[in-house]
Backbone as a ProteinNet text record, in pm:
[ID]
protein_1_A
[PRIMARY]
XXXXXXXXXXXXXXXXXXXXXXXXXXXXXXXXXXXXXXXXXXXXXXXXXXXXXXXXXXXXXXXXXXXXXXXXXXXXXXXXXXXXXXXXXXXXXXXXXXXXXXXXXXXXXXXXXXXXXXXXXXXXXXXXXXXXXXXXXXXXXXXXXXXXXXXXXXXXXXXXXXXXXXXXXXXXXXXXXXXXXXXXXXXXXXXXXXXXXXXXXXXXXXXXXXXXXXXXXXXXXXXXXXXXXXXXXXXXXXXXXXXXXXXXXXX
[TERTIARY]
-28105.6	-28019.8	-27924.2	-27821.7	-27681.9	-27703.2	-27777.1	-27782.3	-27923.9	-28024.1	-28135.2	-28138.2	-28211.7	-28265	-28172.5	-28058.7	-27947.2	-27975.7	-27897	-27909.2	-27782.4	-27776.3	-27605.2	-27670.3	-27528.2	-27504.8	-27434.6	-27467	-27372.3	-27302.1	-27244	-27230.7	-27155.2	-27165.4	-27203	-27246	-27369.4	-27420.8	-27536.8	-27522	-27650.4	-27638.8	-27483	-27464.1	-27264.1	-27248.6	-27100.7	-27121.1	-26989.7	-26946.4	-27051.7	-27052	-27113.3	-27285.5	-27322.8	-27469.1	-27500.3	-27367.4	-27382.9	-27301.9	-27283	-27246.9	-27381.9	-27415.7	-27569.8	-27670.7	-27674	-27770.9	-27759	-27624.3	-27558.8	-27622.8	-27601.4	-27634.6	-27784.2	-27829.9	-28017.9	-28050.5	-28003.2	-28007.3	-27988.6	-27869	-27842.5	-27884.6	-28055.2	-28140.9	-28122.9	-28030.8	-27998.6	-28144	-28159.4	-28223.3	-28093.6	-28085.2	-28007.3	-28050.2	-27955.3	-27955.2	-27878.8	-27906.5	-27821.2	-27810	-27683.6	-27627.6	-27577.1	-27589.5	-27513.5	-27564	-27442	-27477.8	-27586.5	-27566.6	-27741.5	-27764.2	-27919.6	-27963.1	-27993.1	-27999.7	-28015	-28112.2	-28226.1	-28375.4	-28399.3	-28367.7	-28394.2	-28336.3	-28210.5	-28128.6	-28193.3	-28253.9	-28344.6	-28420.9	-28524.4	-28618.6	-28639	-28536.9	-28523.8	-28501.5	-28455.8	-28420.9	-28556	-28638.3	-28734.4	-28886.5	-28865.6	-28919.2	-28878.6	-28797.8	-28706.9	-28766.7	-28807.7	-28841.4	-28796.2	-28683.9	-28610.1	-28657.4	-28612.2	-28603.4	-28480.5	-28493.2	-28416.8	-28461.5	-28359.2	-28396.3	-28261	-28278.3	-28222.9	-28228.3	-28082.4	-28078.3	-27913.2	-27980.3	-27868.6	-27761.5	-27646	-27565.4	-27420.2	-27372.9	-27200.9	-27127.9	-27042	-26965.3	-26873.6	-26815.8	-26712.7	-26748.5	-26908.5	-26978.9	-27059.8	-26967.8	-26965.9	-27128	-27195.9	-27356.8	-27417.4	-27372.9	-27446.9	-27420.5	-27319.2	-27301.6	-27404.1	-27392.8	-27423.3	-27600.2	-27621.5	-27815.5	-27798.4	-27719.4	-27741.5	-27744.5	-27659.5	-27676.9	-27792.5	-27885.5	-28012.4	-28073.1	-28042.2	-28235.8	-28178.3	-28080.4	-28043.3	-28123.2	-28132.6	-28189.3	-28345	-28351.9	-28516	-28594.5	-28539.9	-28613.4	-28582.4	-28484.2	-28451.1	-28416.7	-28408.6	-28424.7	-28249.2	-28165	-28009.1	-27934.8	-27762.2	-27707.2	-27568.9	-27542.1	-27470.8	-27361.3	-27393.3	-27275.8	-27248.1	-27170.5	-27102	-27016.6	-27073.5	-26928.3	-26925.3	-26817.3	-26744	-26678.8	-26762.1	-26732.6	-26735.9	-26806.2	-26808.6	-26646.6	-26618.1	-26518.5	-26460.2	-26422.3	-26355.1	-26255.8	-26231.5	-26208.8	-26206.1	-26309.3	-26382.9	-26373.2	-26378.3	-26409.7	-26285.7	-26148.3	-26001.2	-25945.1	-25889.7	-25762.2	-25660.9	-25607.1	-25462	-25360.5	-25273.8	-25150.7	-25005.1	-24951	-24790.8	-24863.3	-24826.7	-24807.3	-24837.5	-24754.5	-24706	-24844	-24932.7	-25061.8	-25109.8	-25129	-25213.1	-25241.1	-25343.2	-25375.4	-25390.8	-25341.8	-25364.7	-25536.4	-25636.8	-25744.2	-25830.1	-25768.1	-25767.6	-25747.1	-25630.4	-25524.8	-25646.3	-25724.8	-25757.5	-25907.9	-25953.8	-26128.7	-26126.8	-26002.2	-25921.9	-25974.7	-25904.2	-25872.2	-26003.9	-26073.1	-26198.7	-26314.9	-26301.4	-26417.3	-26364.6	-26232.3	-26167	-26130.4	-26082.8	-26017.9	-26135.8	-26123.2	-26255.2	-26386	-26475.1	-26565.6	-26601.1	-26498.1	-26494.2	-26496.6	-26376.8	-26400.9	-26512.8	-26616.2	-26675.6	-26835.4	-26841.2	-26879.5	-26915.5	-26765.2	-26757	-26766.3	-26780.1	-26776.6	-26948.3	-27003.9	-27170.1	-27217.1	-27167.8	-27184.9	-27186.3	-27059.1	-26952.2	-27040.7	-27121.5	-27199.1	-27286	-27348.8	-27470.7	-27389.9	-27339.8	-27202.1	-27178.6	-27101.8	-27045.1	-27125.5	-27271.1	-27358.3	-27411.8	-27411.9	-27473.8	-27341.8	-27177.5	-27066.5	-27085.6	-27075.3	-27121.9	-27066.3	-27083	-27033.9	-26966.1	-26977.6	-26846.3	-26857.5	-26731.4	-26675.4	-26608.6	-26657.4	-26563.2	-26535.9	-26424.5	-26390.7	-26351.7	-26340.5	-26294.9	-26184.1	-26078.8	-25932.7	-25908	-25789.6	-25752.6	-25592	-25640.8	-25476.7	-25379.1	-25381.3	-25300	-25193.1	-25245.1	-25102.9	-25063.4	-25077.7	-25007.2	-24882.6	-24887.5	-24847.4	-24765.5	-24779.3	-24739.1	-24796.8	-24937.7	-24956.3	-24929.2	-24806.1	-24860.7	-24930.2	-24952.2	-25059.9	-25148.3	-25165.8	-25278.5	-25248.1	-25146.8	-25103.5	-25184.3	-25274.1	-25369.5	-25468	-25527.8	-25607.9	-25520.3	-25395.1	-25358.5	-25271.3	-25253.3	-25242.7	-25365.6	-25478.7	-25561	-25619.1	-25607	-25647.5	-25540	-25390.1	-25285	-25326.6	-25405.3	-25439.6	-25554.1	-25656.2	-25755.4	-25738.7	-25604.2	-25539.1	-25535.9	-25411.2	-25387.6	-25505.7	-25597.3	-25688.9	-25770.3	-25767.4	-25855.8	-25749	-25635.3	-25539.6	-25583	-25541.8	-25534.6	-25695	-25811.4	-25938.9	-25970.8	-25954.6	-25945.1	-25880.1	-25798.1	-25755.4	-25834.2	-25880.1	-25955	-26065.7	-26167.3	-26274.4	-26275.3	-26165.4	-26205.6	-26223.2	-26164.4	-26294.7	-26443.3	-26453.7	-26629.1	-26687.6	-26649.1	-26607.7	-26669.4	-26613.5	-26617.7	-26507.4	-26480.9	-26437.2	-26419.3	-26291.9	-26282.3	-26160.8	-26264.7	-26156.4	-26124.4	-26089.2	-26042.9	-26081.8	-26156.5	-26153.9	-26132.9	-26039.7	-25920.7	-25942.3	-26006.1	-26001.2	-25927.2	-25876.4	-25842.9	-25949.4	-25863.6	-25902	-26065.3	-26152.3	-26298.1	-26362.2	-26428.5	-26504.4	-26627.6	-26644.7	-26813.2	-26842.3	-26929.3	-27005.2	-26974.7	-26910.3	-26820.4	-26714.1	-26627.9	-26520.3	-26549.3	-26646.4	-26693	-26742.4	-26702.3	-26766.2	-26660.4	-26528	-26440.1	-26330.8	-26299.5	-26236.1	-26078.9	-26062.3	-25909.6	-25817.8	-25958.8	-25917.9	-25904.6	-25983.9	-26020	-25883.1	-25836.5	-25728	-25606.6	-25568.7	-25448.5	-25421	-25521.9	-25495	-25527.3	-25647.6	-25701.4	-25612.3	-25589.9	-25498.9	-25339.4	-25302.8	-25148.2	-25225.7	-25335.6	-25400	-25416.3	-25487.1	-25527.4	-25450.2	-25335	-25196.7	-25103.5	-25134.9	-25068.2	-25114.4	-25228.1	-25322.9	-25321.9	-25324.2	-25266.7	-25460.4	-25547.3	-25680.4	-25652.9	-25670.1	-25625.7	-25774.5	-25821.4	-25985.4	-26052.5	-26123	-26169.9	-26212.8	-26214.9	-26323.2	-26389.8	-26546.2	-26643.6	-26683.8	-26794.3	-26820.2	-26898.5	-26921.6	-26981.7	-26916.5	-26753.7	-26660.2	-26645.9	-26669.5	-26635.4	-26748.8	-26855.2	-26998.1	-26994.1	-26955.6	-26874.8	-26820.2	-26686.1	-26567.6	-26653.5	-26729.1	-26819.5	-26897	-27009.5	-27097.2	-27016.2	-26884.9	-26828.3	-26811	-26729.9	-26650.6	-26764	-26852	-26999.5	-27077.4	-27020.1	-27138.1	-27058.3	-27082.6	-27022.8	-26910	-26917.9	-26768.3	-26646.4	-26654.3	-26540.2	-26529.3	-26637.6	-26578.2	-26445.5	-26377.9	-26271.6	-26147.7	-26187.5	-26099.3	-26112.2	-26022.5	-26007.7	-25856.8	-25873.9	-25748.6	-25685.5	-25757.8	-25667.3	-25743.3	-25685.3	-25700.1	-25701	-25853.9	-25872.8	-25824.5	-25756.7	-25729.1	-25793.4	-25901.8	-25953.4	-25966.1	-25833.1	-25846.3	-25751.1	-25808.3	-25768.3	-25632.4	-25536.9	-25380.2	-25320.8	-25336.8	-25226.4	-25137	-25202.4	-25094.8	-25141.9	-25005.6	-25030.2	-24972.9	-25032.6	-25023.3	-25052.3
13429.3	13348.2	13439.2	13434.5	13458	13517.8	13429.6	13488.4	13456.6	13546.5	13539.8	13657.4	13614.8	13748.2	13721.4	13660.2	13638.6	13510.1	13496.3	13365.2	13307	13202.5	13100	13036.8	13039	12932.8	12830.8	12714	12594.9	12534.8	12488.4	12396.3	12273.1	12172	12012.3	12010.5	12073.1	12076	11951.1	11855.5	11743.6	11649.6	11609.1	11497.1	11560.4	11498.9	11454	11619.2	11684.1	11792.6	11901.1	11928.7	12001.4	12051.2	11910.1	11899.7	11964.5	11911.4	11932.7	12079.3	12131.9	12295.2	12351.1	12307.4	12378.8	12372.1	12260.2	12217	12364.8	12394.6	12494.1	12592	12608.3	12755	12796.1	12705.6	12693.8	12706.9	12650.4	12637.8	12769.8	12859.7	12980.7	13072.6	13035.5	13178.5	13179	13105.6	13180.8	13094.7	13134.7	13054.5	13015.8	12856.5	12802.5	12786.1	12803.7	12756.4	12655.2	12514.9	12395.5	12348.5	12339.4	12358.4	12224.2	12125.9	12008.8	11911.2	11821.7	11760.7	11654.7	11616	11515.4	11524.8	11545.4	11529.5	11679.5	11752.3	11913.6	11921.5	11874.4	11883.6	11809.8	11716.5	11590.2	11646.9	11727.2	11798.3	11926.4	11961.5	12099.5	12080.1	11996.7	11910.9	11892.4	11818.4	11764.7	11910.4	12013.5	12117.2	12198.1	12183.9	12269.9	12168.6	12026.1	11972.9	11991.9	12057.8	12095.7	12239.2	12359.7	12455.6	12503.4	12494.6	12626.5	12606.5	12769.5	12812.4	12734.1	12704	12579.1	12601.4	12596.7	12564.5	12448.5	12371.9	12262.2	12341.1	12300.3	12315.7	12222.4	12190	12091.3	12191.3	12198.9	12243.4	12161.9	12186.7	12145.1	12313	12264.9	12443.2	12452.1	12316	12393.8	12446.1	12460.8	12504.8	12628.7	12768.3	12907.1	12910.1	12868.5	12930.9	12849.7	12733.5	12643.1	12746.9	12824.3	12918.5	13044.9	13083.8	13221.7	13158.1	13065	13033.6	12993.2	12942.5	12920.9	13084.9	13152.9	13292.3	13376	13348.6	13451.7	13345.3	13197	13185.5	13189.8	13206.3	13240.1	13399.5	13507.4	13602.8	13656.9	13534	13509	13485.2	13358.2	13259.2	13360.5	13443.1	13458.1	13620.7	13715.3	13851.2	13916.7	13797.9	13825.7	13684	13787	13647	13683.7	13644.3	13690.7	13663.1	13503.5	13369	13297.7	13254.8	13193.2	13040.9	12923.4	12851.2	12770.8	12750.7	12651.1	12570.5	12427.9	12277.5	12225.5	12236.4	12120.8	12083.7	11975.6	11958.6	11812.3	11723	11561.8	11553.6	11423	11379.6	11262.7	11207.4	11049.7	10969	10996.4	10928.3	10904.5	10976.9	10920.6	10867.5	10779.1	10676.9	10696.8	10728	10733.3	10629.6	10707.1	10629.2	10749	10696.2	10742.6	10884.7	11020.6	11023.2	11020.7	10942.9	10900.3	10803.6	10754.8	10695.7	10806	10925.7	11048.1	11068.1	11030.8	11092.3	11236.3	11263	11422.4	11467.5	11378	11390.3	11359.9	11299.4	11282.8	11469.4	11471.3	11576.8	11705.3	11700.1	11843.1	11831.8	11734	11728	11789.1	11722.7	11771.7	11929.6	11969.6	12159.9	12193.1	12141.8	12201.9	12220.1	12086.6	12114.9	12185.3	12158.2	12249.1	12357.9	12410.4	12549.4	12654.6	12591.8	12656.6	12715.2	12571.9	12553.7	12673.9	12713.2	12841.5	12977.7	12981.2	13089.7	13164.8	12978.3	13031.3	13112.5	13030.1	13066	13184.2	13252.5	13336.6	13469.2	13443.2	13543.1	13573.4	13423.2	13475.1	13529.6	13526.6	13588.5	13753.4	13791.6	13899.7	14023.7	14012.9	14163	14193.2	14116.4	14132	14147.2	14067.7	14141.1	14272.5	14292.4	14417.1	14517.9	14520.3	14639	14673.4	14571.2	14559.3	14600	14590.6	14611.4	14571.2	14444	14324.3	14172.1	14112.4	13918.2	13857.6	13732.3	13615.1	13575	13519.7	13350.8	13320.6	13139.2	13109.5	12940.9	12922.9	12850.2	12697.6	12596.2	12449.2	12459.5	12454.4	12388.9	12244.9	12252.4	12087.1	12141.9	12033	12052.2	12000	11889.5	11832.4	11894.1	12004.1	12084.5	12132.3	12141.1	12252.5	12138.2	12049.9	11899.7	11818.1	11859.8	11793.6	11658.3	11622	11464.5	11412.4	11244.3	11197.8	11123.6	11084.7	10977	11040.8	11165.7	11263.4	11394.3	11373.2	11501.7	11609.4	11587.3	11668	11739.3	11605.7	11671.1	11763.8	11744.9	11826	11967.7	11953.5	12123.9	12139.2	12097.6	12178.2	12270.7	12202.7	12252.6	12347.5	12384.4	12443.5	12615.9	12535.1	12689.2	12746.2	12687.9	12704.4	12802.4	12779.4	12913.8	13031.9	12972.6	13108.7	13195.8	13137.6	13230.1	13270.1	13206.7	13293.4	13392.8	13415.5	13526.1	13611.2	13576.3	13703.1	13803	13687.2	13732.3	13839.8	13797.7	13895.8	14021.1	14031.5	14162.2	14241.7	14158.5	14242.3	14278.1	14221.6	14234	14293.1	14292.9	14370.5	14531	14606.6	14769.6	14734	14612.6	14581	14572.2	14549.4	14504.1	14328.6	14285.5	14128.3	14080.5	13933.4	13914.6	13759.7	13652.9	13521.2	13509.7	13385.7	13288.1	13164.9	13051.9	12937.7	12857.2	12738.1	12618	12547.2	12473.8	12362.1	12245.6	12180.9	12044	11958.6	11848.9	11739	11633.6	11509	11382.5	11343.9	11397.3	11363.7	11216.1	11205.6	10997.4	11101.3	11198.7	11167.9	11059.6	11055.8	10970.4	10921.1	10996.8	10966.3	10907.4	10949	10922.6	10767.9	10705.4	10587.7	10520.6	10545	10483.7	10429.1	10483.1	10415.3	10393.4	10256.4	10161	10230.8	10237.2	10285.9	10401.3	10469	10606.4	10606.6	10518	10488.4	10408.3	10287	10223.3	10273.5	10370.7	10436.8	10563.9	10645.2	10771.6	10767	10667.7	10703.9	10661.5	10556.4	10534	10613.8	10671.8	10757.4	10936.1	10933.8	11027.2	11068.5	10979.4	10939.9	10967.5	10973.6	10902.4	11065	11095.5	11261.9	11361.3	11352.7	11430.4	11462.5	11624.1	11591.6	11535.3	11595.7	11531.6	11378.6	11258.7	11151.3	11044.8	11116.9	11070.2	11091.7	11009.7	11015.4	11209.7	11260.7	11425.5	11353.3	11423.1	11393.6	11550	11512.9	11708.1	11784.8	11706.9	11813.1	11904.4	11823.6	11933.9	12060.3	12078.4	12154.3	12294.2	12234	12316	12495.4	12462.8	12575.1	12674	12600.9	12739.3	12769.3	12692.2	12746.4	12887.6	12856.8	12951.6	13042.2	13057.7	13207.2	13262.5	13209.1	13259.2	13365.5	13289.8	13305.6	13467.5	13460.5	13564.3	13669.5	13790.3	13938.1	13899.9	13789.7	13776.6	13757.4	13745.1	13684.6	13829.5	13932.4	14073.3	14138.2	14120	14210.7	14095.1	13939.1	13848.2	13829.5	13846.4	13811.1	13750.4	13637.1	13595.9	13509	13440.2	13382.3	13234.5	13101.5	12972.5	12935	12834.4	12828.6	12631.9	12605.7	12426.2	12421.7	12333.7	12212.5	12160.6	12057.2	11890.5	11825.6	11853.8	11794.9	11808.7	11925.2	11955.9	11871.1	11799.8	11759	11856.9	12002.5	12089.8	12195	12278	12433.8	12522.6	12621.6	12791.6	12848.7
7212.4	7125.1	7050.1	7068.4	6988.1	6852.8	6790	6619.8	6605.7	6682.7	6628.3	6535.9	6423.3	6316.6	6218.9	6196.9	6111.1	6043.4	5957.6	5832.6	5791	5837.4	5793.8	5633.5	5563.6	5506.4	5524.2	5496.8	5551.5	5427.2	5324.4	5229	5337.7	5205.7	5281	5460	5455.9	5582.3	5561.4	5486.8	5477.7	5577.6	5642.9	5722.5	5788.5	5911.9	5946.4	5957.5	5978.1	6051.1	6039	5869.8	5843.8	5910	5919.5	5974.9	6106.3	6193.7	6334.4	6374.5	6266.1	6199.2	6226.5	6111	6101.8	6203.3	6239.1	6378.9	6477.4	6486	6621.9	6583.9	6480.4	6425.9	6404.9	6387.7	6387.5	6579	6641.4	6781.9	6861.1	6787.1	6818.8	6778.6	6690.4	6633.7	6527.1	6435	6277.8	6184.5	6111.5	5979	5884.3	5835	5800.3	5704.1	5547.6	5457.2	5413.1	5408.5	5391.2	5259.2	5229.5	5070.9	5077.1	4950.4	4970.9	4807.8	4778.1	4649.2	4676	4782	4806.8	4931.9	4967.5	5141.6	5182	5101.3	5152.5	5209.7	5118.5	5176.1	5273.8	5297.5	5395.5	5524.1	5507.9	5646	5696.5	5615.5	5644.1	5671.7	5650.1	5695.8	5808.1	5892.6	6035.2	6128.1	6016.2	6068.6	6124.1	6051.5	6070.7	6138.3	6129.4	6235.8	6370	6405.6	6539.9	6575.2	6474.4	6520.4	6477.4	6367.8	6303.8	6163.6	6097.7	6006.8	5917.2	5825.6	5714.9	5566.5	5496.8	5348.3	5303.5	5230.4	5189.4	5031	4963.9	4865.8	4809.7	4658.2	4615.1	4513.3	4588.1	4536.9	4518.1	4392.4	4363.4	4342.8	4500	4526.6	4398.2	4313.3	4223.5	4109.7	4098.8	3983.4	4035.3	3965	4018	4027.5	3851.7	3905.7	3987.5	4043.2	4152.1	4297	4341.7	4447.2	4382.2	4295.3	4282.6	4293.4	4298.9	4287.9	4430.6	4488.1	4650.5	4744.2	4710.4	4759.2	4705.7	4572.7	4554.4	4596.5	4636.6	4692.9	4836.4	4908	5054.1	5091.9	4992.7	5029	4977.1	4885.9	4893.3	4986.3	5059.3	5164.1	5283.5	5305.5	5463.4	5438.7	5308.9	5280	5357.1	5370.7	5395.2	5432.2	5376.7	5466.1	5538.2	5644.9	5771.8	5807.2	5745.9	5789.2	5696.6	5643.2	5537	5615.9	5607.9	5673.8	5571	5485.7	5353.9	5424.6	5447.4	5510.6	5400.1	5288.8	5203.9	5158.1	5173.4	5083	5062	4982.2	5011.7	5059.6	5163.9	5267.7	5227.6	5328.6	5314.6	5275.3	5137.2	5031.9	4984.8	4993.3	4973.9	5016.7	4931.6	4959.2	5022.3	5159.3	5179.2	5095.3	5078	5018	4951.1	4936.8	4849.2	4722.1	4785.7	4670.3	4492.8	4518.7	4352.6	4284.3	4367.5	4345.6	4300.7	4359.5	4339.6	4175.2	4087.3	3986.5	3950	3823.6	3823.3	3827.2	3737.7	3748.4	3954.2	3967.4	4172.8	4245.6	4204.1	4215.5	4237.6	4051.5	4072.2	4089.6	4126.3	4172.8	4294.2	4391.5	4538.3	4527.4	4468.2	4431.6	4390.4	4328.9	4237.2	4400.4	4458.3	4572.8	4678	4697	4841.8	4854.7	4723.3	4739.6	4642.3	4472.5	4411.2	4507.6	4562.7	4605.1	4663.8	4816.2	4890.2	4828.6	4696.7	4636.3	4585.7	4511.8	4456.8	4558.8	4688	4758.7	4828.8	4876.8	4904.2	4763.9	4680.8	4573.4	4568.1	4588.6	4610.3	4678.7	4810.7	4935.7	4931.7	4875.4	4970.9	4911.6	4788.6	4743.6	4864	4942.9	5016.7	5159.7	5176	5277.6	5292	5172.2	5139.5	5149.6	5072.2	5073.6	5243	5357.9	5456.7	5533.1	5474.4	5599.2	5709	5687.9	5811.8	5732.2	5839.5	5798.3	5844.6	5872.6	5973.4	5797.6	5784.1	5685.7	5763.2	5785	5838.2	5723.8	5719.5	5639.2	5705.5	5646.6	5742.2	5658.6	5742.3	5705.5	5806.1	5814.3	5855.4	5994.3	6048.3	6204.7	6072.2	5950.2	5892.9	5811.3	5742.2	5695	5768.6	5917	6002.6	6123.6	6047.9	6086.6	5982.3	5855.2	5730	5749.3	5778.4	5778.8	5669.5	5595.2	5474.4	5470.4	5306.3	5293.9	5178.2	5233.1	5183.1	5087.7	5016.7	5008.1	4912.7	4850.1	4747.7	4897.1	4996.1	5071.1	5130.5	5247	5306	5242.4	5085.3	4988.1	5003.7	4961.5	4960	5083.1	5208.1	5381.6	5388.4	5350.3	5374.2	5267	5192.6	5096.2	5149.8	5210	5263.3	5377.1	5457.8	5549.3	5499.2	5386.8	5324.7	5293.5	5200.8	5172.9	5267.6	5364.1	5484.5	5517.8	5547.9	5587.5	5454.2	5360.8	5242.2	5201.7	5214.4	5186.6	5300.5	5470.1	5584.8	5556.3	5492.5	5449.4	5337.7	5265.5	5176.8	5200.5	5272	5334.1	5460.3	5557.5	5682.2	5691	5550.8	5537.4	5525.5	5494.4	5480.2	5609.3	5742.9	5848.9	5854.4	5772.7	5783.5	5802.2	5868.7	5982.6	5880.3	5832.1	5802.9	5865.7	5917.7	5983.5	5943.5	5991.4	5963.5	6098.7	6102.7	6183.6	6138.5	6205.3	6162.7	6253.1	6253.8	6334.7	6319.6	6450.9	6396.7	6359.8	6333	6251.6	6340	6282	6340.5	6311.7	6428.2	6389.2	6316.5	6202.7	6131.7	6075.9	6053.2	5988.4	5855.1	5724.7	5619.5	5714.8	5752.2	5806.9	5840.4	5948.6	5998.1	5867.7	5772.8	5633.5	5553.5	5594.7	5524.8	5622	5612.3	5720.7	5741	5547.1	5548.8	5646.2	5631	5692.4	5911.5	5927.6	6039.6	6114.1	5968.5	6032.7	6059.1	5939.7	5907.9	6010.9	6059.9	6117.7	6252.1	6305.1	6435.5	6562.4	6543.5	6694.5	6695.1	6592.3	6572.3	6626.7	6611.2	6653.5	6722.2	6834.1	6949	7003	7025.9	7099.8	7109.9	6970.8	6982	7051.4	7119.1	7138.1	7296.8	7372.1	7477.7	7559.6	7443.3	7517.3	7413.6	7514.8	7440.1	7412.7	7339.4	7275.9	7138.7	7097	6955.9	6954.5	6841.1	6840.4	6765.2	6813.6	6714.9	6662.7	6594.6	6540	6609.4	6733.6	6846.3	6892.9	6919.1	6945.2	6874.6	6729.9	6700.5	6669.7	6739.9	6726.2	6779	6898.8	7024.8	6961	6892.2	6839.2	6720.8	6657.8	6502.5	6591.1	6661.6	6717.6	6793.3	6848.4	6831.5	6745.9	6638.8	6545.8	6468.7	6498.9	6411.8	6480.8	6583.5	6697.4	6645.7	6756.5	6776.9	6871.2	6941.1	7029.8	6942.4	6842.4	6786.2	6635.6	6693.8	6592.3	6530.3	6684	6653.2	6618	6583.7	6544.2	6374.5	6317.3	6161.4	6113.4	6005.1	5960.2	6054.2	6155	6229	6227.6	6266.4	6240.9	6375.7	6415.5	6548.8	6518.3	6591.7	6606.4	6706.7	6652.8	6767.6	6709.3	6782.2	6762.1	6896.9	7009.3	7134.3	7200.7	7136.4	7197.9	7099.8	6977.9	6921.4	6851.2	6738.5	6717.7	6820.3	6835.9	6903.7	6847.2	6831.6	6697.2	6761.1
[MASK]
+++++++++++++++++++++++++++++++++++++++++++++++++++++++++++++++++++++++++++++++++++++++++++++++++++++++++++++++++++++++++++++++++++++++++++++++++++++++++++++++++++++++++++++++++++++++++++++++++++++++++++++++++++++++++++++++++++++++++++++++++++++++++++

């Protein structure tokens, strides 16, 4: 197995992308630590009725000591950590619309879980990284800023910064020899996603249609490019943004 002896972190790995993140990565040898505001235990759980190594833990990424307690009990339970992937973030749960609807309090919850969240993440991480000069991050961005989708515009700044800082952090970290990237999917059927109609009505068939693979993605698709990015095949790759989401953008 790929990443046996190694240890992922997942945040919002409880359900929908994130889960079937973690699943891969448990499958490929790692011991998974599943970070999430509800369902941690319950996802780790299933995890380790399967045969793997799992810890469930309830974390909110935009609250620095909620990361910095997910990274010391990550090297309690599992004595390191290897893999970093920052999925958690809202989606789902937003309203498409104009704009000018956008509340400033909307605005910066957006920023607090999507862009904070990672920082604060990766700031828990990178000492144990650093001392070991080793590590994948790989971060979830979005195909949508690389597209200008509207409707969304708090979500798609926040996925557009989520690049950036994977380009700028790769530089600072690759003397450590750690390695962040960016997976960028398109518009996925998870399970949040299948939870709110709006989102389903407004984006999926304009989706569909752009796409030169012309089919729903679910988050299986994106299991594959996670478990490279994640391995030693994907070493000598840093700072760069992998799209899968079926040929609709190309970079």
């Amino acid at each position: 197995m790929r990443l046996a002896g190694r240890c992922a972190v997942v945040t919002g790995g409880a359900s929908g992308i994130g889960n079937a993140l973690a699943r891969r990565l448990a499958e490929d040898g790692a011991a998974v630590l599943i970070a999430d505001l509800r369902g941690a235990e319950r996802a780790a759980g299933e995890l380790a009725q399967s045969g793997h190594r799992a810890l469930g833990v309830t974390v909110d990424v935009s609250i620095e000591a909620d990361a910095q307690r997910m990274a010391a009990q990550a090297l309690r339970a599992f004595g390191r950590i290897d893999i970093l992937v920052n999925n958690a973030a809202l989606f789902s749960t937003l309203e498409p619309g104009p704009f000018e609807s956008i509340t400033p309090e909307a605005w910066k919850r957006v920023m607090e879980v999507n862009t904070l969240g990672p920082f604060n993440c990766v700031k828990a991480v990178a000492p144990e990284m650093k001392a070991r000069r080793s590590g994948r991050i790989v971060n979830l961005a979005s195909g949508a800023p690389l597209k200008g989708v509207p409707g969304m515009l708090h979500y798609v700044t926040s996925k557009g910064a989520v690049i950036a800082f994977t380009r700028a952090l790769a530089r600072e970290l690759g003397p450590y020899n750690i390695t962040v990237n960016a997976l960028a999917p398109g518009f996925t059927m998870s399970e949040g996603v299948l939870k709110n109609p709006a989102h389903v009505e407004k984006f999926r068939e304009a989706i569909i249609t752009s796409r030169s693979l012309q089919r729903d993605e679910t988050p299986a698709d994106l299991v594959g490019a996670l478990s490279f990015l994640a391995s030693d095949d994907a070493a000598f790759m840093t700072g760069q943004t992998l799209v899968v989401d079926g040929g609709s953008v190309f970079v």
